[in-house]
MIROTOR-762711 format. One line per field, with one value per residue (C-alpha): residue number from 1; x, y, z. Coordinates in steps of 0.2 Angstrom, whole numbers, plus 2048, in hexadecimal, padded with zeros to 3 digits. Example, Ala and Ser with C-alpha at 12.3 -4.5 7.8 and 13.67 -1.06 7.14 Angstrom:
<pts>
seq: (1 / 2)
u: (83E / 844)
v: (7EA / 7FB)
w: (827 / 824)
</pts>
This chain:
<pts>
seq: (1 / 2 / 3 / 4 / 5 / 6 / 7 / 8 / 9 / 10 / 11 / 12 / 13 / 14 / 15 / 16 / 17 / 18 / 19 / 20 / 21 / 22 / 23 / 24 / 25 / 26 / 27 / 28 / 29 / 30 / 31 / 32 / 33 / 34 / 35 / 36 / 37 / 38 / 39 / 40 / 41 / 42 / 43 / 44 / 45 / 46 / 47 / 48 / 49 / 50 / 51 / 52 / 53 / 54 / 55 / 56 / 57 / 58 / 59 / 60 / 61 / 62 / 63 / 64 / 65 / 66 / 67 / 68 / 69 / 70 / 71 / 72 / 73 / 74 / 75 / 76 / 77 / 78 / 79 / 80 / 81 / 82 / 83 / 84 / 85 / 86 / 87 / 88 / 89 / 90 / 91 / 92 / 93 / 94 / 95 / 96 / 97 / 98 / 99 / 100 / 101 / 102 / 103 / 104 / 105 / 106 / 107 / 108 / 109 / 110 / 111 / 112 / 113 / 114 / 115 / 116 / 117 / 118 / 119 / 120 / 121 / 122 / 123 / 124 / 125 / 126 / 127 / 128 / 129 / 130 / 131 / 132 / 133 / 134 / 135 / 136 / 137 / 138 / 139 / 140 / 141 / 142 / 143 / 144 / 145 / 146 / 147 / 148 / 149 / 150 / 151 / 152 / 153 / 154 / 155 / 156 / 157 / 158 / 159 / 160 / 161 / 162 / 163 / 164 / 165 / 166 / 167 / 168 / 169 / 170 / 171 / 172 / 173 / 174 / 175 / 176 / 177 / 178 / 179 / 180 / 181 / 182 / 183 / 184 / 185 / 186 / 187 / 188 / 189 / 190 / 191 / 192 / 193 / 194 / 195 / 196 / 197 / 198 / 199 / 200 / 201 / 202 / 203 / 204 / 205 / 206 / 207 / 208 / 209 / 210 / 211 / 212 / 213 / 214 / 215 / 216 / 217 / 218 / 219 / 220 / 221 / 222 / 223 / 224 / 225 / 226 / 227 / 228 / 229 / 230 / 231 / 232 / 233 / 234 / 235 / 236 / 237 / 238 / 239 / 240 / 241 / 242 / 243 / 244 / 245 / 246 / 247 / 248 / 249 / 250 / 251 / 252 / 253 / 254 / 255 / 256 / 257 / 258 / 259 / 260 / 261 / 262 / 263 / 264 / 265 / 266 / 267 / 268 / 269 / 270 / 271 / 272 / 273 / 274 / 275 / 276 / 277 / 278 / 279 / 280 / 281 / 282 / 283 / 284 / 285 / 286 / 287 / 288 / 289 / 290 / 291 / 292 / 293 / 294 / 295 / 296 / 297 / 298 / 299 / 300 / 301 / 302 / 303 / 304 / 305 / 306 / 307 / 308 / 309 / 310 / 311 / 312 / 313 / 314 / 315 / 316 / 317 / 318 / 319 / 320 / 321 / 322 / 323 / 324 / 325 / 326 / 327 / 328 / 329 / 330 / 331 / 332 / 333 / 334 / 335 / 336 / 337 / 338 / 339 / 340 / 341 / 342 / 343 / 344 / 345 / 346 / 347 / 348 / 349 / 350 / 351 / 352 / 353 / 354 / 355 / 356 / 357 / 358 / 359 / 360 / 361 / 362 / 363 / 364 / 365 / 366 / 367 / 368 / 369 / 370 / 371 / 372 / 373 / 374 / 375 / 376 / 377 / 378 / 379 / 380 / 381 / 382 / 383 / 384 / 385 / 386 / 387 / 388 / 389 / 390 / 391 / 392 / 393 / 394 / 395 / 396 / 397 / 398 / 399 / 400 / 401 / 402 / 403 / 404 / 405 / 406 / 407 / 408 / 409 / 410 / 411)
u: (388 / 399 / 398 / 3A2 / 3AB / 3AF / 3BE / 3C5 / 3CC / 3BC / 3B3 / 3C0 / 3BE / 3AD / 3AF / 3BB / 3B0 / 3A3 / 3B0 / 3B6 / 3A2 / 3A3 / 3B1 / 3AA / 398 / 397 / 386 / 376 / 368 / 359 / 356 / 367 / 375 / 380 / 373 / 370 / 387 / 386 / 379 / 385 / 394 / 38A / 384 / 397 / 39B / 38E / 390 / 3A1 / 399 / 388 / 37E / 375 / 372 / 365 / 363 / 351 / 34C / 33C / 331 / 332 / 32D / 33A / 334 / 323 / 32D / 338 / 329 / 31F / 329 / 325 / 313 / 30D / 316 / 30D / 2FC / 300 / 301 / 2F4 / 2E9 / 2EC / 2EB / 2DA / 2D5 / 2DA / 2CE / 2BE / 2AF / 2AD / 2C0 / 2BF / 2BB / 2C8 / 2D4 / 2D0 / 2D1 / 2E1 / 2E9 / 2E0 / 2E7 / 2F9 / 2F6 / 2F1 / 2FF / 30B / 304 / 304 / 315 / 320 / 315 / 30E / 31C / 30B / 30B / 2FC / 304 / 311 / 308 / 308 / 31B / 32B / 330 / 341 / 34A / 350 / 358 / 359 / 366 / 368 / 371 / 36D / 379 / 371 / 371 / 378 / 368 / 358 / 350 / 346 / 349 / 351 / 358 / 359 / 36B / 363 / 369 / 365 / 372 / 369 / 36E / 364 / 362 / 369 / 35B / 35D / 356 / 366 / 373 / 374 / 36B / 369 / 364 / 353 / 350 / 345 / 33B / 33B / 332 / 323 / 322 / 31E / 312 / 309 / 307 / 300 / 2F4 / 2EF / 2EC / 2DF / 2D8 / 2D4 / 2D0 / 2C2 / 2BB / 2BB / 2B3 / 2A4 / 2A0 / 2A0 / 292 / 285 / 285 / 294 / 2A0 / 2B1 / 2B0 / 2C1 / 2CD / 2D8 / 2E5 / 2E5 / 2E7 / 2F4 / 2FD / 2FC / 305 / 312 / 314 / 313 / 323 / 32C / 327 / 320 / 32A / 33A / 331 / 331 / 345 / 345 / 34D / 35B / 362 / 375 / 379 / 37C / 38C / 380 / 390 / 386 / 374 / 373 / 382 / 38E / 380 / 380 / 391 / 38F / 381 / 390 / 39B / 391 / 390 / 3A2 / 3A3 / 397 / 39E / 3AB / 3A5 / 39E / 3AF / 3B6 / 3A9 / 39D / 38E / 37C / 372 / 361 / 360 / 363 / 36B / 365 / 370 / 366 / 36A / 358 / 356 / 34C / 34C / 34E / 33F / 330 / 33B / 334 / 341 / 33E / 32B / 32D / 339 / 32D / 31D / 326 / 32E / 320 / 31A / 32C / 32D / 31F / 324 / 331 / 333 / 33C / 344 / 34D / 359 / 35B / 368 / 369 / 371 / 37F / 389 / 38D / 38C / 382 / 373 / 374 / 361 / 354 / 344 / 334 / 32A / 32B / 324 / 324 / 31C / 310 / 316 / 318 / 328 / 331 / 331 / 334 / 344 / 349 / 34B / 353 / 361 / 362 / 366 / 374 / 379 / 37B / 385 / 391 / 393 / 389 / 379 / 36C / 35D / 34C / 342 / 333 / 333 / 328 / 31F / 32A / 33A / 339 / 339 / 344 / 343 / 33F / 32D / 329 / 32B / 324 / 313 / 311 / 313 / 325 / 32F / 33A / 346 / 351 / 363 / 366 / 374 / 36D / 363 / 351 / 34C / 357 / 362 / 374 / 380 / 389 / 37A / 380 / 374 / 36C / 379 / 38A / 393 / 38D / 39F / 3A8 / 3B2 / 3A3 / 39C / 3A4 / 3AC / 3A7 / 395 / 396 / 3A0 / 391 / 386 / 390 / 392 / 380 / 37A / 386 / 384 / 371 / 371 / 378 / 371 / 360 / 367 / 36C / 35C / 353 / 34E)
v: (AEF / AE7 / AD9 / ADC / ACB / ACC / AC0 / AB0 / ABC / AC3 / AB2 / AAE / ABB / AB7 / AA9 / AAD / ABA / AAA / AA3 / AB0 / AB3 / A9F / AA0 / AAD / AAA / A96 / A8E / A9E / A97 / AA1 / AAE / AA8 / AB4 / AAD / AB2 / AC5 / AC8 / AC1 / ACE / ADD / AD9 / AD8 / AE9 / AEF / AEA / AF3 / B03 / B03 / B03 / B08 / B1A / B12 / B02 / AFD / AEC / AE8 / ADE / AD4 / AC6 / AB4 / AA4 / A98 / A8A / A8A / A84 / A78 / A6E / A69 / A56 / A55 / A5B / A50 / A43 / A41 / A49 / A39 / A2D / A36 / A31 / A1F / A1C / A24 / A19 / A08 / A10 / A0F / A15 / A27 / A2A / A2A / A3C / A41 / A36 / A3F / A51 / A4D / A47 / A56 / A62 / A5C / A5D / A6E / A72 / A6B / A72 / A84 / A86 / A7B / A7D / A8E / A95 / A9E / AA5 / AA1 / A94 / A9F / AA8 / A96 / A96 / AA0 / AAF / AB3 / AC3 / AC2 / AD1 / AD4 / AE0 / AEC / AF6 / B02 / B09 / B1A / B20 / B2F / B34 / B31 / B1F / B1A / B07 / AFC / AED / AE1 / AD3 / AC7 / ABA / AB5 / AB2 / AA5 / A92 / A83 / A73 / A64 / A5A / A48 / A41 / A4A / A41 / A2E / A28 / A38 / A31 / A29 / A3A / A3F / A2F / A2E / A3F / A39 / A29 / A31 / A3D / A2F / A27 / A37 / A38 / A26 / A26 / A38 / A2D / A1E / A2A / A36 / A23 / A1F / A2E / A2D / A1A / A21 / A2F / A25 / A18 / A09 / A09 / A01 / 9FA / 9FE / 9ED / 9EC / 9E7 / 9F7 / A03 / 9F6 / 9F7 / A0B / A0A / A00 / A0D / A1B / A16 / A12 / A23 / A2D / A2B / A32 / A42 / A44 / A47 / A4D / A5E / A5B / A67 / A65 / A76 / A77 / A84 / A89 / A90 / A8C / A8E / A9D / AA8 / AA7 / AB1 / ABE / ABD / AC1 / ACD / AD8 / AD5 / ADC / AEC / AEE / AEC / AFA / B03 / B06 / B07 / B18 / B1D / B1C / B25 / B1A / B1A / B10 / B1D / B1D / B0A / B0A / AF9 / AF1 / AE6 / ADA / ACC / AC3 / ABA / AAB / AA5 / A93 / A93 / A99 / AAB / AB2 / AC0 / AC3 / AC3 / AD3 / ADE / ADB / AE0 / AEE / AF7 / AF2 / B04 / B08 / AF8 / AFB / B0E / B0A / AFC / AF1 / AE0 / AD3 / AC6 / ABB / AAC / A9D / A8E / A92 / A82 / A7B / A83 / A72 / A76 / A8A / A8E / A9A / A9A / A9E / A98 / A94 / A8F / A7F / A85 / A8F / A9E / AA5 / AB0 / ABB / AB2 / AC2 / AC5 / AB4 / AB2 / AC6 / ABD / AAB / ABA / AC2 / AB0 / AAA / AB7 / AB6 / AA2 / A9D / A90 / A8F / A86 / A93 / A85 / A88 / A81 / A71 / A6A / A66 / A6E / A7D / A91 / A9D / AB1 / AB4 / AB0 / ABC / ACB / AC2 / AC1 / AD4 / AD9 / ADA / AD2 / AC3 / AB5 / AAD / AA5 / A92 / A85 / A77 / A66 / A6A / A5A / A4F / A4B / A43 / A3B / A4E / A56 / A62 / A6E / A6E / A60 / A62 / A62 / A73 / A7C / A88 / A7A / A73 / A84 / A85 / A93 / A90 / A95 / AA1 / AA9 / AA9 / AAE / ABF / AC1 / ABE / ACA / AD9 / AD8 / AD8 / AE7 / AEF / AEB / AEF / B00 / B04 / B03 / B0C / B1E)
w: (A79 / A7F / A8A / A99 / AA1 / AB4 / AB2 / AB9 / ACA / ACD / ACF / ADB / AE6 / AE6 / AED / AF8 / B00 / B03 / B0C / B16 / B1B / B1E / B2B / B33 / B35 / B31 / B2E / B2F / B36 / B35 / B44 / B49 / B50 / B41 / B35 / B3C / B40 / B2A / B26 / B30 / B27 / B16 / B1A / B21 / B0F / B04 / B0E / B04 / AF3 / AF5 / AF8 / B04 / B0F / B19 / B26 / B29 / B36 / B36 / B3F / B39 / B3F / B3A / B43 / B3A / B2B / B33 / B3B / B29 / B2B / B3C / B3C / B2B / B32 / B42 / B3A / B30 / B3E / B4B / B3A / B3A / B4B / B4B / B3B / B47 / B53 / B46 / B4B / B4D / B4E / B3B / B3B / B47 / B38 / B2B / B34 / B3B / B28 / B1F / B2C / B29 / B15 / B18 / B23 / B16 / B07 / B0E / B15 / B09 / AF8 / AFA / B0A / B10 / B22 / B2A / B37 / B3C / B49 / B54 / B53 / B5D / B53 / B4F / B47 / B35 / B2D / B19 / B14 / B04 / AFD / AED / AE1 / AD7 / AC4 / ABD / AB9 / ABB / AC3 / AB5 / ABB / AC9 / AC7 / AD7 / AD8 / AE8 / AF1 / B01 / B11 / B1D / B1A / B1E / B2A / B20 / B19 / B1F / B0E / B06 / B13 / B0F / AFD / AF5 / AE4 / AED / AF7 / AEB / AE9 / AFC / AFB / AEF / AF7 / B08 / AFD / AF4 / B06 / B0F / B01 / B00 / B13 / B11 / B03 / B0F / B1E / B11 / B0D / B1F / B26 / B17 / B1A / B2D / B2B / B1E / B2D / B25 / B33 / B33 / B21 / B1C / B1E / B2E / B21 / B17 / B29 / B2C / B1A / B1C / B2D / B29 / B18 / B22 / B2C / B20 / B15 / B1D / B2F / B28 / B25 / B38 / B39 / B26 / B2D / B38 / B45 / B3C / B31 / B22 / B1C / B0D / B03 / AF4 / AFA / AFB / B04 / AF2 / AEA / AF8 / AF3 / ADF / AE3 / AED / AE0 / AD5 / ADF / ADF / ACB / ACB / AD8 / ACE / ABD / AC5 / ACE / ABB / AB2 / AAF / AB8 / AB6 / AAB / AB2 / ABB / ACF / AD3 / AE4 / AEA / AF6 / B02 / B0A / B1A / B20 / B0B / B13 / B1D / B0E / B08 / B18 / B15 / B00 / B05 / B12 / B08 / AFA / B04 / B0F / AFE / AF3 / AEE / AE9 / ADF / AD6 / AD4 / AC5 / AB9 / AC7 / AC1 / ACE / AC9 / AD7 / AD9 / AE2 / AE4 / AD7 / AD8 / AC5 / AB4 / AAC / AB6 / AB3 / AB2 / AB1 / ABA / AB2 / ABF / AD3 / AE2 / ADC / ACF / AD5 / AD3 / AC0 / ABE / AAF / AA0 / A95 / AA3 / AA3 / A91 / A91 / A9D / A91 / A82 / A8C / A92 / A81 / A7B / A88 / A83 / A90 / A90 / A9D / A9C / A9D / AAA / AB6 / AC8 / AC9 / ADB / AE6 / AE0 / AEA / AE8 / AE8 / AEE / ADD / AE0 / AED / AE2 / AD3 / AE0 / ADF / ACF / ACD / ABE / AC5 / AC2 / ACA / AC3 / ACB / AC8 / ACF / AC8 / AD0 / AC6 / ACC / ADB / AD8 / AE6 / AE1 / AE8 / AF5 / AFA / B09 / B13 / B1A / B09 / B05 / B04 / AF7 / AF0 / AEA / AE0 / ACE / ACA / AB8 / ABF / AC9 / ABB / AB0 / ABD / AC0 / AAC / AA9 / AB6 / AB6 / AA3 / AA6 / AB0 / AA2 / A96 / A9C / AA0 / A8F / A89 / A94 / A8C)
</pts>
């Protein structure tokens, strides 16, 4: 099959259309107003090129997200104050430092819901559109991105490179601190109270503000533009519906693959949107062989990758679609790594439809191992003058070209 190139122009106009949805929406804070008037005009745009469109509200709980550094941070410090106490307060230490852990580990590591219920709700609304074969749908194909931005991450605003080692340090405190507090609380119930040193309570404090305090303010209330992460994919996800668009107008439709083009909400607070298109549509997911090739954070063309798994790497992903897209990638002149998500760097949309049954990867071009003073995502840097062209280039030519491909073959 010949490989089809959308051309220097094309990726310009990309990113001019991330611009123009910059300066007119700016920062899109979950279950913000900016966020819902962004997901209209992405819906005003698809009616122009797809059969049909659809917004979809739903219920989040932002908030629940935003408040992990705040609540380990004082779980953490709740925890040491009860440890000075001694005595029976030893208990309430250790209940206080495992409920934080659990807190943490639910919403950042798994993005699990079960806390959401004690926090505000807000509206966030998903928007899709789907482009129809000639004949008939024997397999859908889903281009996501998703539109929200995030809160600028302190860690990322002064001494980025030690943002990451900030991160474990706090870590390897919390957990030494649950250590200390398990020992406590057993010496406690056989009867051999307050045997832990004053000096180790005392060394935990003083490493707990230093770590572990900066956690509190880790999210700030300052807004990031999120040009890169994520509202540029949103863009190539509608570029992509106007190359199809027209390939139909000109005689050349998809043969037997609809093409959803879709654009999430609430991805920046545990893919709260991804997460309820995939369970409100999951009967129609599962009707056809359904594959989604999701993009995010699509800043350089060195750190083009391909996920194999997420969730921080709790979540396992395409590995037969991801080496499918590293094939087409190849032949176009292009090299992206094939890489799982470890703990701690994260998720993407990608894993929502990967956690019912659907094949999934998603296409990133940004270090997830490392953290430069270049960093950009998530802080106040996050513009179009700092997204590639180069990348998003690849990213259009590696996806259009793998929407067609997979519809060639399919008998």
């Amino acid at each position: 099959m010949e490989l089809n190139r959308v051309g220097r122009e094309t990726v310009l106009a990309t990113l001019r259309l991330t611009q123009s949805f910059l300066e007119r929406h700016g920062p899109r804070i979950a279950g913000t107003r900016q966020c819902l008037n962004a997901a209209d005009q992405i819906a005003e745009m698809l009616r122009v090129h797809c059969d049909k469109v659809a917004e979809e509200r739903f219920e989040m709980h932002p908030a629940s997200f935003w408040s992990v550094g705040k609540i380990v941070s004082v779980a953490y410090l709740l925890s040491i104050i009860f440890l000075f106490a001694g005595g029976s307060f030893v208990y309430l230490s250790f209940a206080v430092a495992l409920a934080g852990l659990i807190y943490g580990i639910v919403l950042y590591i798994f993005n699990g819901r079960v806390f959401d219920r004690f926090f505000p709700h807000a509206d966030g609304c998903n928007v899709y559109g789907s482009i129809e074969p000639a004949g008939e749908v024997k397999q859908q194909i889903i281009l996501s991105g998703h539109h929200d931005s995030p809160y600028v991450v302190s860690f990322l605003l002064n001494w980025k490179k030690l943002a990451r080692i900030r991160l474990v340090l706090a870590v390897i405190t919390y957990i030494v601190m649950l250590g200390v507090a398990i020992a406590a609380t057993l010496e406690t119930a056989v009867g051999s109270p307050d045997i832990i040193p004053i000096e180790v309570i005392a060394a935990l404090a003083g490493l707990g503000l230093i770590f572990v305090g900066p956690l509190y303010s880790a999210i700030t209330r300052l807004q990031s533009p999120g040009a890169g992460d994520n509202l540029n994919a949103t863009a190539m996800a509608i570029t992509a519906a106007v190359h199809f668009s027209l390939k139909r107008k000109k005689g050349a439709p998809l043969k037997h693959t609809r093409l959803v083009i879709l654009s999430t909400d609430g991805e920046e607070v545990g893919m709260r949107g991804a997460i309820d298109y995939a369970e409100r549509h999951k009967s129609e997911l599962l009707e056809v062989p359904t594959y989604v090739f999701n993009m995010d954070s699509v800043y350089t063309i060195k750190d083009l990758a391909l996920l194999t798994r997420d969730r921080n790497g709790t979540r396992k992903l395409s590995e037969h679609m991801a080496r499918e897209c590293h094939e087409i990638a190849a032949e176009l002149g292009y090299f992206p790594n094939i890489m799982p998500v470890s703990t701690g760097g994260g998720g993407t949309d990608a894993a929502a439809f990967a956690r019912i049954g659907v094949e999934a990867t998603s296409v990133i071009g940004v270090s997830i191992h490392s953290i430069g003073n270049d960093t950009v995502y998530h802080t106040p840097q996050d513009t179009v003058e700092n997204i590639e062209p180069e990348a998003v280039e690849a990213v259009l030519d590696m996806a259009i070209n793998y929407v067609m491909r997979k519809d060639e073959k399919v008998k």
